[in-house]
KEDO-402496 format. One record per residue: residue number from 1; residue in three letters; x, y, z of N, C-alpha, C, CB in turn. Coordinates in steps of 0.05 Angstrom, whole numbers. Atoms other than C-alpha are relative to their C-alpha. Glycine has a CB too. Layout:
<pts>
  seq  type      nx      ny      nz     cax     cay     caz      cx      cy      cz     cbx     cby     cbz
  NUM   ALA       X       Y       Z       X       Y       Z       X       Y       Z       X       Y       Z
...
</pts>
This chain:
<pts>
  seq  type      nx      ny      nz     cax     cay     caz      cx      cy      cz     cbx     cby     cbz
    1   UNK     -19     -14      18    1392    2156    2013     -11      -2     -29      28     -13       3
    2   UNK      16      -2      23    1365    2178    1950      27      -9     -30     -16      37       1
    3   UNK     -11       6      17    1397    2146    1889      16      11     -20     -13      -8      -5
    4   UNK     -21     -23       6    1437    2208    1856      16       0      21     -12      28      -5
    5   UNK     -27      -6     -26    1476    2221    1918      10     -31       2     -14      15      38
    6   UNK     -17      29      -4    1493    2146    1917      19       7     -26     -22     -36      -4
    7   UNK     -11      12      24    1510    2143    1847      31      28       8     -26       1     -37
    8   UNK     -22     -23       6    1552    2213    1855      31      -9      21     -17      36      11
    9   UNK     -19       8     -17    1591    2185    1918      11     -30      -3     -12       5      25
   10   UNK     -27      36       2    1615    2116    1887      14       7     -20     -14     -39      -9
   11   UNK     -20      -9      32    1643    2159    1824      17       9      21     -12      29     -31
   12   UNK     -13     -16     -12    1674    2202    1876      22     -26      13     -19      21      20
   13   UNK     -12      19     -12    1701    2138    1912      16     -15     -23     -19     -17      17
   14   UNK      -7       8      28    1714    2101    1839      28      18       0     -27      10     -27
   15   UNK     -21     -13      11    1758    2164    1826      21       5      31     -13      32     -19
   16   UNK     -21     -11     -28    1791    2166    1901      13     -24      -3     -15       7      37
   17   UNK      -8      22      10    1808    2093    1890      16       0     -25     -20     -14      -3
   18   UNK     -18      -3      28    1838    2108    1816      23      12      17     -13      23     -28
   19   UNK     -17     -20      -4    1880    2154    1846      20      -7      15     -10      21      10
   20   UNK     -28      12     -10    1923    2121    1902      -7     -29     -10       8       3      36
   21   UNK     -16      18       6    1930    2065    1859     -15     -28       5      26       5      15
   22   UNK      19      27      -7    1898    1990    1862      13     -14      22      -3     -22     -27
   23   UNK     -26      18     -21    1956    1968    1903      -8     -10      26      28      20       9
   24   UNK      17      -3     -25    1937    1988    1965     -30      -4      15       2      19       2
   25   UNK      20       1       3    1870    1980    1958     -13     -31      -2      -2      16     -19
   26   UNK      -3      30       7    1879    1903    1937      12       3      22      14     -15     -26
   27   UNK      -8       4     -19    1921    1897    1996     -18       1      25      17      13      -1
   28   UNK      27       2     -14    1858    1920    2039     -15     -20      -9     -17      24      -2
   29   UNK      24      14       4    1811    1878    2001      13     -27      12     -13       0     -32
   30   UNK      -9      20      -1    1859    1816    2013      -3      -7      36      29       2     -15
   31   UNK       3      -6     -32    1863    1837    2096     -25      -5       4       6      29      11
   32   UNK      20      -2      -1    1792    1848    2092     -12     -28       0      -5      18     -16
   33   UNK      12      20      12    1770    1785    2064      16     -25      28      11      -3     -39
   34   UNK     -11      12     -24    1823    1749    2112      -7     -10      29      14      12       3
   35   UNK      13      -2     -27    1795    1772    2175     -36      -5      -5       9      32      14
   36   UNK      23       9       4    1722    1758    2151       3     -39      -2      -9      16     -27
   37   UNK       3      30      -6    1738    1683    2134       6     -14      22      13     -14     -16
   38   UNK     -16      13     -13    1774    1673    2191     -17     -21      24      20      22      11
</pts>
């Protein structure tokens, strides 16, 4: 994967993430992290 199409698809993600909010998003990372230490 060539390094423009990265950079363009983590702004795109960056701004999909802005958008619904940190809330939810923190709530995944917290799940996420959960089931990894477990």
């Amino acid at each position: 994967m060539d390094p423009e199409k990265e950079k363009e698809l983590g702004k795109r993600l960056y701004v999909l993430i802005r958008k619904i909010a940190p809330l939810p998003f923190l709530f995944f990372l917290v799940l996420f992290f959960y089931l990894m230490l477990r």
